[in-house]
C-alpha positions as CSV (number, residue, x, y, z in Angstrom):
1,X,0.0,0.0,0.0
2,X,0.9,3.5,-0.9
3,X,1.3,6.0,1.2
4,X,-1.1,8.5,0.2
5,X,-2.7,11.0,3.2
6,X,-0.5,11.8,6.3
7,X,3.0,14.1,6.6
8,X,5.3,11.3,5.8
9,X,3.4,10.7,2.9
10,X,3.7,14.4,1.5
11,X,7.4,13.6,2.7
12,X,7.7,10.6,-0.2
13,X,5.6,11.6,-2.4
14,X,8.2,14.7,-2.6
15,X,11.1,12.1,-2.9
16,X,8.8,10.2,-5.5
17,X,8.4,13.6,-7.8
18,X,11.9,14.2,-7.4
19,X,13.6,11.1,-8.0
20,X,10.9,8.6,-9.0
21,X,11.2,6.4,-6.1
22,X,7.9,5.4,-4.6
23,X,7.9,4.5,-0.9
24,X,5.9,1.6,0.4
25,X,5.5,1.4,4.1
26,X,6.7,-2.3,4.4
27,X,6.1,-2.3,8.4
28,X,4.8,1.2,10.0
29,X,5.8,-0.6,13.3
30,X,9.2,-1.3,12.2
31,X,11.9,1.3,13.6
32,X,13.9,1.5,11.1
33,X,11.1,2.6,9.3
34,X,9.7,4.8,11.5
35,X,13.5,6.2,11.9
36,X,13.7,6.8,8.0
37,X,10.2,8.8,7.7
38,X,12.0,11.1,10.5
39,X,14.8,11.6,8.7
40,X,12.6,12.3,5.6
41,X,10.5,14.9,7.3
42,X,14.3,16.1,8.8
43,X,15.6,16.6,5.3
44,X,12.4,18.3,4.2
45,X,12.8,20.6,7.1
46,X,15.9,21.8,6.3
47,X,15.3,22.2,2.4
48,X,12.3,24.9,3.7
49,X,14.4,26.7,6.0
50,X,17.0,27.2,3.3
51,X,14.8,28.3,1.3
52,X,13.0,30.4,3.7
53,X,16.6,32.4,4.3
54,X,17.4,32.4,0.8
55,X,13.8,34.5,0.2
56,X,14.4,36.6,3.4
57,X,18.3,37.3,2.7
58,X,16.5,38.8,-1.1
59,X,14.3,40.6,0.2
60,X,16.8,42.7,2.5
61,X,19.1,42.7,-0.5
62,X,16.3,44.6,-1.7
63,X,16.1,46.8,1.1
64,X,20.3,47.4,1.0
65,X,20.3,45.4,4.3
66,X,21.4,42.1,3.7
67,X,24.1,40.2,5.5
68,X,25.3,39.1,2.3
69,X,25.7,35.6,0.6
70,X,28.7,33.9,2.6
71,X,27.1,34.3,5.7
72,X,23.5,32.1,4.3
73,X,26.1,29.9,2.5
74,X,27.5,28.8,6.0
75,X,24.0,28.8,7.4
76,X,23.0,26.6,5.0
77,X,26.2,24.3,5.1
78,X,25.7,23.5,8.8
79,X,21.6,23.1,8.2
80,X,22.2,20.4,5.7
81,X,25.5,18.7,7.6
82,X,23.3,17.8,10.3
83,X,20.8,16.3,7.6
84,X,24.0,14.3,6.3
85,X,24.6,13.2,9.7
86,X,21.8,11.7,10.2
87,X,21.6,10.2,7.4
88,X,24.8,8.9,7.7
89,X,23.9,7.4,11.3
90,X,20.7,5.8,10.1
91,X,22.7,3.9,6.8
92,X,26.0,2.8,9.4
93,X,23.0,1.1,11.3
94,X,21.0,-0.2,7.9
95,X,23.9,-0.4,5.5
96,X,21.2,-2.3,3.2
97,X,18.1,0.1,3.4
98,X,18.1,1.0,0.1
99,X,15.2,3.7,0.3
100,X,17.4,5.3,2.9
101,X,20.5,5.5,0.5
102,X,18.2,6.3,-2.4
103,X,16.6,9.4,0.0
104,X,20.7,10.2,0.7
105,X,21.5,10.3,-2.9
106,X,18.4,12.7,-3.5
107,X,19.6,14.8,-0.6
108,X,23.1,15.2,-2.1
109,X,22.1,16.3,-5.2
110,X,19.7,18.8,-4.4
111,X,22.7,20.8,-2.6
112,X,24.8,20.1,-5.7
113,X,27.1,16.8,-4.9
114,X,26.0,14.9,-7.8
115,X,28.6,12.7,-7.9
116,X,28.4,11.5,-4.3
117,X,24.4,11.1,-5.0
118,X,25.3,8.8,-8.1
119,X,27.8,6.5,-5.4
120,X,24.7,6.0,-3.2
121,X,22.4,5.1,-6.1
122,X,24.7,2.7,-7.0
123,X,24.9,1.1,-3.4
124,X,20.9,0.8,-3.4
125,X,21.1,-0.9,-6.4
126,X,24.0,-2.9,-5.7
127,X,21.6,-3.9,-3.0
128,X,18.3,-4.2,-4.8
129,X,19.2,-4.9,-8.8
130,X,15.4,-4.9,-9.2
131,X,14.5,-1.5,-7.5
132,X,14.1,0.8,-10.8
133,X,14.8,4.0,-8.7
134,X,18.0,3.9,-8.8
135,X,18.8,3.5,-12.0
136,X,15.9,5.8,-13.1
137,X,18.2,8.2,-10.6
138,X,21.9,7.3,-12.3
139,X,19.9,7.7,-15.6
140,X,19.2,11.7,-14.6
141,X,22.8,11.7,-13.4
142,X,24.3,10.6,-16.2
143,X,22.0,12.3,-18.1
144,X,24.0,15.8,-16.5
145,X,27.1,14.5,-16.5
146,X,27.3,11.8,-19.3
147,X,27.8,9.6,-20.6
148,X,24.6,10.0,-22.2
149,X,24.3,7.1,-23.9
150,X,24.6,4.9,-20.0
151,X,21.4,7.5,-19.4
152,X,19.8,5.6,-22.2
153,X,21.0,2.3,-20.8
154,X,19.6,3.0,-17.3
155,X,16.2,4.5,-18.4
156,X,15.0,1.6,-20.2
157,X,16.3,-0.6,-17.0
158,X,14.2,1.7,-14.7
159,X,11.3,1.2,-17.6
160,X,11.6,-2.9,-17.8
161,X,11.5,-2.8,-13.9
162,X,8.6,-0.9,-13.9
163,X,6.8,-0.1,-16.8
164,X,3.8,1.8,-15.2
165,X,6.0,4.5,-13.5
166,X,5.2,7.7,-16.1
167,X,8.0,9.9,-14.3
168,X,10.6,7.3,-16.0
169,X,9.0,7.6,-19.5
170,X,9.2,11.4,-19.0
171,X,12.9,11.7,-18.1
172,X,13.9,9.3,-20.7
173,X,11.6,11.2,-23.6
174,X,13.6,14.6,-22.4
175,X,16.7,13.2,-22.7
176,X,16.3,11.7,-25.9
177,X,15.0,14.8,-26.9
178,X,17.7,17.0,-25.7
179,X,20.2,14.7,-27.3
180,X,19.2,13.4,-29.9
181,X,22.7,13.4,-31.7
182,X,23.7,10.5,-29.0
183,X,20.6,9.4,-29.7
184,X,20.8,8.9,-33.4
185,X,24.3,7.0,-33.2
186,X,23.6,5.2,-29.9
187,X,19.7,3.8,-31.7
188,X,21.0,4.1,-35.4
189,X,18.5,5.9,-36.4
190,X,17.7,9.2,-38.6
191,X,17.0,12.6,-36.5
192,X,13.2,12.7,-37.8
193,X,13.0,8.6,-35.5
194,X,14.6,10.0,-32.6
195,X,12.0,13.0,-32.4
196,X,9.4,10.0,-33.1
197,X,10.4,8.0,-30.5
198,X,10.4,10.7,-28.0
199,X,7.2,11.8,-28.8
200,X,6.5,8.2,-28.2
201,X,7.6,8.0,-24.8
202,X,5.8,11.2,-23.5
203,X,2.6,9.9,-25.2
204,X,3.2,7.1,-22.6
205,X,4.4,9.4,-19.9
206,X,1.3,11.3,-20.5
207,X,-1.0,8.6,-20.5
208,X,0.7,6.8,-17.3
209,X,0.1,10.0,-15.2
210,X,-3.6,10.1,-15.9
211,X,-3.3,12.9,-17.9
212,X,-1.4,15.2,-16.2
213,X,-1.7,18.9,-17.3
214,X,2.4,19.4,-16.9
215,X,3.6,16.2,-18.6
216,X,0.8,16.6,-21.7
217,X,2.7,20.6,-21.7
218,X,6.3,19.3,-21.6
219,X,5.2,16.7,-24.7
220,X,3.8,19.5,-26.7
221,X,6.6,22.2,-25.5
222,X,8.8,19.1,-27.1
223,X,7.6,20.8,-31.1
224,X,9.2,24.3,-30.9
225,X,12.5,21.9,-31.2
226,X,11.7,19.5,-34.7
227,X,12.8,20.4,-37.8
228,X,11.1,20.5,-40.3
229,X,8.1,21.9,-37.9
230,X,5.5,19.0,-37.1
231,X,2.9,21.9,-37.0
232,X,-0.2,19.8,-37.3
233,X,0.7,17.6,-34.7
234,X,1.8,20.6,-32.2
235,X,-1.3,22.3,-32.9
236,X,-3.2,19.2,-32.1
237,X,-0.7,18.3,-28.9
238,X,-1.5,21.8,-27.9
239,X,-5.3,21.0,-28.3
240,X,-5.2,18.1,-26.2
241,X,-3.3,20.0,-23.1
242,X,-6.0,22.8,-23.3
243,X,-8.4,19.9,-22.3
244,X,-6.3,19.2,-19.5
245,X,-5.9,22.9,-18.4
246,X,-6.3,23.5,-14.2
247,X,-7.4,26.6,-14.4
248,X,-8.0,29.7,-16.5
249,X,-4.4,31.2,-16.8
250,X,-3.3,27.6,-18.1
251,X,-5.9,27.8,-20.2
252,X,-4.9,31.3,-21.8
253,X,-1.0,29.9,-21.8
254,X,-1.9,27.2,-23.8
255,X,-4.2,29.8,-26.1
256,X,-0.9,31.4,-26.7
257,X,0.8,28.5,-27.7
258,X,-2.2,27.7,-30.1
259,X,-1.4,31.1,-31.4
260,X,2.1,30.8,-32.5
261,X,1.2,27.7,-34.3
262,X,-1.8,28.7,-36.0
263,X,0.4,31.7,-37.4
264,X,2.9,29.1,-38.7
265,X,0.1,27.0,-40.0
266,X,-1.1,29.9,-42.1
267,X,-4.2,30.1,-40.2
268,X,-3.9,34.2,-39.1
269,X,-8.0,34.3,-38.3
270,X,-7.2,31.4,-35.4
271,X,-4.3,33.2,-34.7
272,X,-6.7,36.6,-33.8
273,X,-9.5,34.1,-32.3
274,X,-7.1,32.3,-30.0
275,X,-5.7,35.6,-28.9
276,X,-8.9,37.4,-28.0
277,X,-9.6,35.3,-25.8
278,X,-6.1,35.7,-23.9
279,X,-6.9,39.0,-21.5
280,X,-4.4,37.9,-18.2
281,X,-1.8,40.5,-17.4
282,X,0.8,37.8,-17.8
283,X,1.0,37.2,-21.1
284,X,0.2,40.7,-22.2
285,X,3.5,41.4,-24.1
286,X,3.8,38.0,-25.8
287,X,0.3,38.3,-27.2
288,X,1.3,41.7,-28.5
289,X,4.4,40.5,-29.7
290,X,2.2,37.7,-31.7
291,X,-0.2,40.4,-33.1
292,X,2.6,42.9,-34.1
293,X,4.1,40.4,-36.5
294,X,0.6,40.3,-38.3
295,X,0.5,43.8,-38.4
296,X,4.0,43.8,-40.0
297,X,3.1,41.7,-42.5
298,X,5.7,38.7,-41.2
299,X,3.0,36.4,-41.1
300,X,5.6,33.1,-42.0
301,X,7.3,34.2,-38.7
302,X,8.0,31.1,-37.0
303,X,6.3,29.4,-34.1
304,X,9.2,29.6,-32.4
305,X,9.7,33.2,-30.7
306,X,10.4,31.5,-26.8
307,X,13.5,29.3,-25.8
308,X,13.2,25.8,-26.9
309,X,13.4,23.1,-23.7
């Protein structure tokens, strides 16, 4: 069973979106257990505060009265070495809990030592060869770091291990995606099949995470990067995440996103529909942006006038 309603499950959930690791409560009676969802909840602590001092030290910046960068860097360092500890502690006394090495690893690469998270991924799965975490972890890593093509390797591991778990399918479609000259010669296959197959995978991802408003946006944000431009199938992608919209701004985002392709596609009267109906503050200067190169007469501008993933 999942755990799915009190703190320590916000607590894995959080390492779940942030690794892919799902934590099962195997015994809620068991101490160990009970000692790794307090170091969980002790970790997430300390992320907060850090955060919370990074905001306040900006805002007095602001102000012309803060205490300067060194001084949070070393409030920070000693915050997260007595996380570390702890951790540390915990794994001398259960060398072989792998969600506690896997929650380590996570720790150490949010404060930006990636390669000491990787050694810890590969203890848990020197431990548990069949946990997909792990390498779905060493996949991101390697993903940063190279090489790529082990990324590729350990993706499709994490994916054979579990092949309902749509955060893998994600992470592996981006990193196709991103680099798809590894991919081409790693796959041996043309540039147009890479884009295919990572469309393929975040059709999965998408459909894995119930439809998930972010994951159907990251597959469709994937077109402003093909060439030639796909621009039916981004305009329908695009059609399909504005069904999946949370609320109105989303909505209106994906409107915008409509709009670029519907000026690519030729179609300048859905361009002026789409954008009507776009009145939030927040995308005020895009949609004039979009407009102006009507009015200018560039109406083959591309769809492409915001940074590609």
């Amino acid at each position: 069973m999942l755990l799915a309603t009190n703190q320590p499950a916000a607590l894995s959930n959080l390492v779940h979106e942030k690794t892919g690791a799902r934590i099962e409560v195997t015994d809620p009676n068991d101490p160990a257990e009970r000692e790794y969802q307090q170091l969980l909840e002790l970790d997430h602590a300390a992320q907060k505060d850090v955060e919370r001092w990074q905001q306040d030290e900006s805002r007095l910046q602001g102000a012309g009265a803060g205490g300067g960068t060194a001084g949070l860097r070393i409030r920070a360092r000693e915050r997260y070495d007595t996380v570390e500890k702890a951790y540390q502690e915990f794994l001398t006394r259960h060398p072989d809990h792998v969600k506690g090495r896997i929650a380590l690893g996570s720790f150490l690469g949010e404060i930006g030592r990636e390669d000491e998270a990787a050694a810890q991924y590969v203890k848990a799965r020197e431990i548990d060869p069949k946990n997909p975490a792990p390498w779905n972890n060493l996949a991101n890593y390697y993903g940063h770091n190279g090489p790529v093509t082990n990324a590729f390797t350990c993706y499709e591991k994490a994916i054979e291990l579990n092949p309902k778990e749509p955060v893998y399918y994600q992470n592996f479609a981006t990193t196709v995606y991103l680099f798809r000259h590894d991919a081409t010669n790693h796959y041996r296959i043309s540039e147009q099949q890479v884009f295919d197959k990572a469309l393929l995978l975040y059709r999965q991802a998408v459909s894995l995470s119930s439809n998930d408003f972010l994951v159907a946006a990251d597959m469709a944000q994937t077109y402003y990067g093909i060439r030639p431009p796909r621009t039916n199938e981004a305009i329908q992608a695009w059609t399909d995440t504005f069904k999946l919209a949370r609320d109105d701004e989303e909505r209106q985002g994906v409107r915008v996103h409509l709009a670029r392709w519907y000026r690519t596609a030729g179609d300048y009267e859905a361009v002026r529909r789409e954008l009507a109906l776009v009145t939030s503050d927040v995308f005020a200067s895009v949609k004039e942006r979009i407009l102006k190169t009507l009015e200018n007469g560039k109406t083959n501008a591309p769809a492409i006038d915001i940074p590609a993933k």
